[in-house]
C-alpha positions as CSV (number, residue, x, y, z in Angstrom):
1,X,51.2,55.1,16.4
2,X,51.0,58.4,18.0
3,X,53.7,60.7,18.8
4,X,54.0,60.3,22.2
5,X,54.1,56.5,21.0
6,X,56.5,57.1,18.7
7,X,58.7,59.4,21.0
8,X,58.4,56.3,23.8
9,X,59.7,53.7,21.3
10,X,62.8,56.4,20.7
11,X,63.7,56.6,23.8
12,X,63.4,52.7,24.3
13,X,65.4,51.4,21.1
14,X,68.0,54.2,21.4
15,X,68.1,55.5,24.5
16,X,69.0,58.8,22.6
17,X,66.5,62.2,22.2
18,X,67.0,65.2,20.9
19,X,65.7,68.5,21.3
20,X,65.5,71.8,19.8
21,X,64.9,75.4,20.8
22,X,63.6,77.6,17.6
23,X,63.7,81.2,18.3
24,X,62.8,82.0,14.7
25,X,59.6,80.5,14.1
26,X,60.3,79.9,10.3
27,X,59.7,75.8,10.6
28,X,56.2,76.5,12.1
29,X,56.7,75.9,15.3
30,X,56.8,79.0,16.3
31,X,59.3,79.3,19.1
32,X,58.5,76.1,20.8
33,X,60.6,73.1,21.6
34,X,60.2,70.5,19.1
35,X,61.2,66.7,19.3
36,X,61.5,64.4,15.5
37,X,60.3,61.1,17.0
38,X,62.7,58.2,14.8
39,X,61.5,54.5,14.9
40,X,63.7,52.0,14.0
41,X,61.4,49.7,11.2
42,X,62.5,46.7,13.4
43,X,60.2,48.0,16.4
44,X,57.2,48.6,13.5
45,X,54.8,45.6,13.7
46,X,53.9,44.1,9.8
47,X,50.5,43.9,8.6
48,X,48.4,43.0,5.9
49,X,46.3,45.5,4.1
50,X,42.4,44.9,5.3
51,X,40.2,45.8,2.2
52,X,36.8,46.7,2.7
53,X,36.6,45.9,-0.8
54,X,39.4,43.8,-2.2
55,X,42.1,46.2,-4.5
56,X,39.3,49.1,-4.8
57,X,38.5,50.2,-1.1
58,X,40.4,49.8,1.7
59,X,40.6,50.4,5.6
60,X,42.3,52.7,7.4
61,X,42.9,54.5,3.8
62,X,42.1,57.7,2.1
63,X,40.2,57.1,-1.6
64,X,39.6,59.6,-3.8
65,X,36.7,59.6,-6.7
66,X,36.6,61.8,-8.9
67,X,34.2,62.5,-12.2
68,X,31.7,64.7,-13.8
69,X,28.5,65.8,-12.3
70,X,25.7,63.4,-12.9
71,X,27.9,60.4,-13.4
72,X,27.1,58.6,-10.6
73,X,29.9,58.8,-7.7
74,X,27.1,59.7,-4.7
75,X,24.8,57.5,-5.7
76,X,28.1,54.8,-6.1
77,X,29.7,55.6,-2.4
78,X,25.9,55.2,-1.2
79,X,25.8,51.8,-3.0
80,X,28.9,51.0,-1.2
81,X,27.3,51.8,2.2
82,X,24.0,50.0,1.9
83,X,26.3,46.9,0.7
84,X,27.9,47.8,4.5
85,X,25.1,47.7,6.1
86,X,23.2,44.4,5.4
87,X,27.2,42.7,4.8
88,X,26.4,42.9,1.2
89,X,29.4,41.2,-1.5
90,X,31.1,44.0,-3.6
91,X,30.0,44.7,-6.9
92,X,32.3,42.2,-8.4
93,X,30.3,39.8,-6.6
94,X,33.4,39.9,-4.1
95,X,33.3,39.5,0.1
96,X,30.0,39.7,1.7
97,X,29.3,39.2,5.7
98,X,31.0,42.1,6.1
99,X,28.7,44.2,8.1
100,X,29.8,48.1,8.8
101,X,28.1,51.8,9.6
102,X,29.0,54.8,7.2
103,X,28.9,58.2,8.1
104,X,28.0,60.8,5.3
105,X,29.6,64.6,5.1
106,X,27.6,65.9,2.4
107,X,27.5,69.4,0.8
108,X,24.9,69.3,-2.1
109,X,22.2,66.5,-2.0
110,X,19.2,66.8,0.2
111,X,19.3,64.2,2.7
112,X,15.3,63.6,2.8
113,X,14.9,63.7,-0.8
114,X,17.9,62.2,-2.3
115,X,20.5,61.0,0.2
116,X,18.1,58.5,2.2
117,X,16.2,57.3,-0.8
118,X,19.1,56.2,-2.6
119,X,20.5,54.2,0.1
120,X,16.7,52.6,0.4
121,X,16.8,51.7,-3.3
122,X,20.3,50.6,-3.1
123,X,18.3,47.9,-0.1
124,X,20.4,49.9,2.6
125,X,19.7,50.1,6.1
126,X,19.4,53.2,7.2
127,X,19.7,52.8,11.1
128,X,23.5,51.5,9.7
129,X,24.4,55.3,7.9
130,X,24.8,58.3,9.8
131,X,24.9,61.9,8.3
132,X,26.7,64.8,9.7
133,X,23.7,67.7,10.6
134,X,26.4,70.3,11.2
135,X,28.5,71.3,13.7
136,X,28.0,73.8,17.1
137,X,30.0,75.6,19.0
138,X,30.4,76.9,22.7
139,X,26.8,75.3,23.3
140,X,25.2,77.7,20.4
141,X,22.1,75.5,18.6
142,X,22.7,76.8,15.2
143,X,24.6,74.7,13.4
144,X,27.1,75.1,10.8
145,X,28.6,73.0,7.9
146,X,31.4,71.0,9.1
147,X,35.3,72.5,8.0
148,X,38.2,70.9,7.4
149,X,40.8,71.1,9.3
150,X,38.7,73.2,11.7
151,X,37.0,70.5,12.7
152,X,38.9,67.3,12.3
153,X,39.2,66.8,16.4
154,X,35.4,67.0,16.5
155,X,35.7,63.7,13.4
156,X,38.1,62.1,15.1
157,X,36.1,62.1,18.5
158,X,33.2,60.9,16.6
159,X,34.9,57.9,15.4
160,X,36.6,57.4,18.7
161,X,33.1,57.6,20.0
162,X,31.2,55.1,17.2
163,X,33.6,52.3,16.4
164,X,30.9,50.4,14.3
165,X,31.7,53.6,11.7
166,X,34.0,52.1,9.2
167,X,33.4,54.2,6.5
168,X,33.2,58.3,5.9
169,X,32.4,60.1,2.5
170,X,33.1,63.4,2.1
171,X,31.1,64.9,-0.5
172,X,32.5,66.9,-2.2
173,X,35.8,67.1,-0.6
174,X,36.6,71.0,-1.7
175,X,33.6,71.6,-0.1
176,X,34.8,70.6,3.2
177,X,37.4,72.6,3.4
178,X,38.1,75.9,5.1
179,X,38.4,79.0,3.9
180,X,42.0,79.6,4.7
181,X,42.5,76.3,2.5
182,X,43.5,76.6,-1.4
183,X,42.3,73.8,-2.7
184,X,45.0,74.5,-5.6
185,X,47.8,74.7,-3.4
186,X,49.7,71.7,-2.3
187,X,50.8,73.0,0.7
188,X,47.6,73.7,2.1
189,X,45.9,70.4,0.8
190,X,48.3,68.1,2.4
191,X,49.0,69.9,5.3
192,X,44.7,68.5,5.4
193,X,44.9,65.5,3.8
194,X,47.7,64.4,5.9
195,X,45.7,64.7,9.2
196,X,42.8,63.0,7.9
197,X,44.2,60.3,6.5
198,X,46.1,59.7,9.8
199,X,42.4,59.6,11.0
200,X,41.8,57.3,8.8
201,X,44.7,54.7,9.7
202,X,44.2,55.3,13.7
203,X,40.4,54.8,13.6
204,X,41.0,51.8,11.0
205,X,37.9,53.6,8.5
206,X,37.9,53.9,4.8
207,X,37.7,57.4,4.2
208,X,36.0,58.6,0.5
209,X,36.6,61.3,-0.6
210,X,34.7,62.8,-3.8
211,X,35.8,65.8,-6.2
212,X,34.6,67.2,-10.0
213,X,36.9,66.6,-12.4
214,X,39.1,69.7,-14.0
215,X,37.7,71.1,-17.4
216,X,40.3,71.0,-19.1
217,X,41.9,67.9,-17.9
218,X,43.4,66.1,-20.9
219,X,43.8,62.5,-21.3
220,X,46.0,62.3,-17.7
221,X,42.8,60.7,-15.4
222,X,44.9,60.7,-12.4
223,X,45.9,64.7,-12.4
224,X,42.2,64.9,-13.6
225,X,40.8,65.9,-11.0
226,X,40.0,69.7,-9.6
227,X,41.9,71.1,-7.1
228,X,46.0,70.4,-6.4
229,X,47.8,67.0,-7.5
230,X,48.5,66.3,-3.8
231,X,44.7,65.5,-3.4
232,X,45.5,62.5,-5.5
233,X,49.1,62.3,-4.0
234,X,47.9,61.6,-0.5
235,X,44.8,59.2,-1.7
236,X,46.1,55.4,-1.7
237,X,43.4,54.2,-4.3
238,X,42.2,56.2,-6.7
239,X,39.0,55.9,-8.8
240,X,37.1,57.8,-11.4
241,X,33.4,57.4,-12.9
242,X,32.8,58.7,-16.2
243,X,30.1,57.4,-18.8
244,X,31.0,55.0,-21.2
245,X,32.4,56.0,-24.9
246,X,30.2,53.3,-26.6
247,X,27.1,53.5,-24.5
248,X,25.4,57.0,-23.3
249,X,23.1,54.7,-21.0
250,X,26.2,53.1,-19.1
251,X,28.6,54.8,-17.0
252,X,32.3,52.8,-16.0
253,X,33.9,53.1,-12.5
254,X,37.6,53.1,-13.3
255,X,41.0,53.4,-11.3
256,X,43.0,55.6,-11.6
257,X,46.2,54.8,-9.2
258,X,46.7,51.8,-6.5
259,X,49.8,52.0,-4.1
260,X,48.1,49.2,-2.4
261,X,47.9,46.5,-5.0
262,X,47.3,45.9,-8.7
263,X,44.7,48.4,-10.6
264,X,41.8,46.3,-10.5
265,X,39.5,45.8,-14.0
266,X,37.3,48.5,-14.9
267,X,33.3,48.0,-13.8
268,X,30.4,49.4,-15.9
269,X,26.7,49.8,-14.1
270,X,23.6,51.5,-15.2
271,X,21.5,54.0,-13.3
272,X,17.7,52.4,-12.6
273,X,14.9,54.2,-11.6
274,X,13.3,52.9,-8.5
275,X,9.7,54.6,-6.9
276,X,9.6,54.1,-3.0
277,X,6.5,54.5,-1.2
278,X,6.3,56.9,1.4
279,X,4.5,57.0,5.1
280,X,1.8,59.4,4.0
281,X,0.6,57.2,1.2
282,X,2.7,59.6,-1.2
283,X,5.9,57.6,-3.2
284,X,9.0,59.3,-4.7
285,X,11.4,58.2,-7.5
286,X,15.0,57.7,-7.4
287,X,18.0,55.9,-8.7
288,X,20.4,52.9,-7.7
289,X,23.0,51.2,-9.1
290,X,22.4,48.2,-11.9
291,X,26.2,47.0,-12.3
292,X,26.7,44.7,-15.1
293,X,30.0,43.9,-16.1
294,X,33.3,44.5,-16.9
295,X,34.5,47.5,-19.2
296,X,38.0,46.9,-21.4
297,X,38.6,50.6,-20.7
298,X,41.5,52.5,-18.4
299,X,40.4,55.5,-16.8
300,X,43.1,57.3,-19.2
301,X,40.5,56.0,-22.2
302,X,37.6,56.6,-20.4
303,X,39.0,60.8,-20.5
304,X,40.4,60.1,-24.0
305,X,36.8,58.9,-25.3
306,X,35.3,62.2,-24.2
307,X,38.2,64.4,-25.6
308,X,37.5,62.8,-29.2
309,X,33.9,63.2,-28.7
310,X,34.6,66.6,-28.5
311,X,37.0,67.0,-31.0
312,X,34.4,65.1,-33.6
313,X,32.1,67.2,-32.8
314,X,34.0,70.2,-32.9
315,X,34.7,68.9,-36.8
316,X,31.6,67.9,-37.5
317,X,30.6,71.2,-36.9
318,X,32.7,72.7,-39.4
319,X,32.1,70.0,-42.1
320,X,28.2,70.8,-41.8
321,X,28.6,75.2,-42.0
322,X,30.7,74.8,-44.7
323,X,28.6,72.7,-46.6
324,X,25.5,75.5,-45.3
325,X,27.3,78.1,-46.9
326,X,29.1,76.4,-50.0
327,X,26.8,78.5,-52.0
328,X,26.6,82.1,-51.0
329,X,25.6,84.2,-47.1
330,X,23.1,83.1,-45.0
331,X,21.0,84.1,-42.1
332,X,22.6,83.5,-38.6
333,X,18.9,82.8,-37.4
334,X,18.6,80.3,-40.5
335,X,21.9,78.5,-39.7
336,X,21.3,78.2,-35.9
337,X,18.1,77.1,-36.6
338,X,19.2,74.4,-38.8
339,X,21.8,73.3,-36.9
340,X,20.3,72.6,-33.4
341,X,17.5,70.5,-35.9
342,X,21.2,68.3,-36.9
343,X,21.8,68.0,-33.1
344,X,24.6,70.9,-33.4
345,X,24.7,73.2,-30.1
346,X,24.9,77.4,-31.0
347,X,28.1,77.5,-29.5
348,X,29.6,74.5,-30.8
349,X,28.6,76.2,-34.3
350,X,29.9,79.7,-32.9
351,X,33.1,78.2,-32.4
352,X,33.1,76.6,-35.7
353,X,32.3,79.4,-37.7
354,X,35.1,81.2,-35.8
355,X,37.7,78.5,-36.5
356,X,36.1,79.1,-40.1
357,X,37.1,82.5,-39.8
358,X,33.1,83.1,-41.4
359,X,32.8,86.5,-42.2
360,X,29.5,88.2,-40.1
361,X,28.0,90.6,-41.9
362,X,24.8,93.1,-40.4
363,X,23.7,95.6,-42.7
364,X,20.8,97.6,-41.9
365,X,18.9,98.9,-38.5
366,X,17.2,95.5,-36.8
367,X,18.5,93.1,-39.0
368,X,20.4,89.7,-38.5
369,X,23.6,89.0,-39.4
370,X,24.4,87.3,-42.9
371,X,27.2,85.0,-42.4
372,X,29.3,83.5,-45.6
373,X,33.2,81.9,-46.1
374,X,36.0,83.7,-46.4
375,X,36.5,82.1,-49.6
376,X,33.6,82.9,-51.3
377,X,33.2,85.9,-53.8
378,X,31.4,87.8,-51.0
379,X,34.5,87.7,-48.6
380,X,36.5,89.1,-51.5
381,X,34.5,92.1,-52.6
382,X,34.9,92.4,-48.9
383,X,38.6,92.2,-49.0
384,X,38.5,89.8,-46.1
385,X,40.1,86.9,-48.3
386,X,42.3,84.3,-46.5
387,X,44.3,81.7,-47.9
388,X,43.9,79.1,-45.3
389,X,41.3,77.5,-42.7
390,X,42.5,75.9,-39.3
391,X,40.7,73.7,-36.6
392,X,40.1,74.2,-33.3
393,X,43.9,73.3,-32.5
394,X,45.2,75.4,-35.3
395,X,46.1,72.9,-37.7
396,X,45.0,72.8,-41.9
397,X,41.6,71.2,-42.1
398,X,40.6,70.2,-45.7
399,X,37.5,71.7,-47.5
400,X,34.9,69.7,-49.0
401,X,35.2,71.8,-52.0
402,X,37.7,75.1,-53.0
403,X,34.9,77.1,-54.3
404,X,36.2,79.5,-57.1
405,X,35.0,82.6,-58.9
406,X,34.1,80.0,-61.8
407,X,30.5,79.0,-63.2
408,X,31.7,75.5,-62.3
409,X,31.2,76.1,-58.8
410,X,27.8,75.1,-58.3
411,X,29.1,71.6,-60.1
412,X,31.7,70.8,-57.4
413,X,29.5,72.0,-54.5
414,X,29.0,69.3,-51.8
415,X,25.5,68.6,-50.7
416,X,23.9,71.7,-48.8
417,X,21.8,71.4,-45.5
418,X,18.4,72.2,-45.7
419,X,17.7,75.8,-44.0
């Protein structure tokens, strides 16, 4: 319903409008005359919801997707376009018959080399998905990436214009929008958001929208993702892809929120390499989606996993340098050495040596640094002694052994990585 709809069915069911002169400007309308258009719910027709794809994607709705790079949400919103375009089921083995074009906004992948052979591999058609070149203006052939809200008239017209377009991704999303948009402030996001979802429920299309997840983002998927809450806020499905805790090979899609129906079970897939021959006699190699199943995993546990990852390795870390230097300093080049050999990054070890508080020692022009425990006799003579050890979120951690000034020492000494 527009607002000249809206103002109509006013004016019909009440006979009553009102208007307002602001001389002010402070509620942004900036001196004109403004009209609140108020429908009785009586004179609002009821429908159902239409799902593209039953409790995941629907029509005339914003979706976010959020995740980590290299997880898979292109390549999944390009699955979800080639299933459009030959009336494909779902990947729950859902619908099918439903046939649809998808227009792509994309920011980062190449469309030659990454964007069309995906949807190929995926057994798209690719006279069914459209991709936004850029946008010109007053009759200028250079074109420029497409801006949000700058350009969401030139969208809209393009919908208006192509009705068979019943899907849009936008990928990413904080890449689409303008510079005088902070993607961290609500205000500005909705203010955004709020027109193009109206887009979305006017032109009846399912409109993705895909962001990178926060770094530090907790255990909380739906405020996971980067930019301001209301991104999420305005989304009616929410979804996030993240790999799976139990299998590095498998990736889960997930939801995060639904305010159209019940979350719907978690899906896992696999990424498989596909070669596609080319015109010239040449062939290329790309990925689709394999999905296989269902994953007993929220999105909240699919976030959780990776924060335990990292805290295991984070202790892992400091189990395996105190065990390197149980017995006495040694060479910084020795231990990283060693320790990238155990599958231990340099800075995960940097940070556990830190949360060791391992004395660093350099003595002499050119050479390395010696590094050994605070707790050991070479800390003391260096009166850099202290009586306790913390973790990475400040809590006691237990040695493997309290070495002591003792002959015993080497007795109790846990057993020592090979450097």
């Amino acid at each position: 319903m527009t607002i000249t709809e809206a103002s109509s069915a006013v004016i019909h069911a009440t006979e009553k409008s009102l208007s307002v002169h602001h001389t002010n400007g402070t509620n942004g309308t900036n001196g004109r005359v403004g009209q609140m258009a108020v429908v009785p719910l009586i004179d609002v027709q009821m429908r159902p919801i239409e799902w593209l794809w039953p409790f995941y994607l629907a029509f005339a709705k914003l979706v976010v997707v959020d995740g980590y790079p290299g997880q898979g949400k292109s390549t999944f919103s390009l699955d979800i376009a080639a299933r459009g375009s030959r009336g494909l089921p779902m990947p729950d083995g859902i619908g099918g018959g439903l046939h649809f074009d998808t227009l792509v906004i994309t920011f980062e992948d190449d469309i030659g080399d990454t964007l069309r052979p995906r949807l190929e591999a995926a057994g798209g058609d690719p006279r069914r998905v459209h991709h936004v070149a850029g946008v010109a203006y007053n009759g200028d052939e250079f074109l420029l990436p497409p801006s949000l809200p700058q350009d969401l008239a030139l969208l809209e017209q393009v919908l208006l214009d192509r009705p068979e377009i019943r899907l849009v991704i936008i990928d990413p999303l904080t890449a689409a929008l303008g510079n005088d948009v902070d993607s961290h402030r609500d205000q500005d996001v909705r203010r955004v958001l709020a027109r193009l979802a109206r887009i979305a429920a006017d032109k009846g299309v399912c409109i993705i929208a895909i962001r990178h997840v926060r770094k530090n983002h907790g255990a909380n998927a739906i405020a996971a993702g980067g930019g301001s809450i209301g991104i999420i806020g305005q989304a009616r499905t929410g979804l996030l892809i993240d790999r799976h805790p139990d299998d590095p090979a498998a990736a889960v899609l997930a939801m995060t929120k639904n305010n159209l129906g019940p979350i719907a079970p978690s899906l896992t897939f696999r990424k498989v390499s596909v070669t596609l021959p080319l015109a010239n006699g040449e062939s290329l190699t790309t990925s689709r989606l394999d999905w296989t199943g269902i994953a007993e995993l929220s999105a909240d546990e699919l976030l959780a996993s990776r924060g335990e990852s990292t805290a295991r390795s984070a202790r892992d870390a400091q189990i395996w340098l105190r065990n390197a230097l149980h017995l006495g300093p040694k060479s910084a080049g020795d231990l990283f050495q060693a320790a990238v050999a155990d599958g231990i990054a340099r800075r995960t070890l940097q940070r556990a040596a830190d949360s060791l508080k391992v004395v660093k020692d350099r003595k002499g022009f050119g050479a390395g640094s010696r590094w050994y425990l605070p707790t050991s006799i070479h800390a003391i003579n260096a009166n850099t002694f202290v009586d306790n050890d913390t973790d990475i979120n400040g809590a006691n951690i237990p040695c493997a052994v309290e070495l002591s000034l003792s002959s015993k020492a080497d007795e109790m000494a846990p057993q020592v990585p090979v450097l």
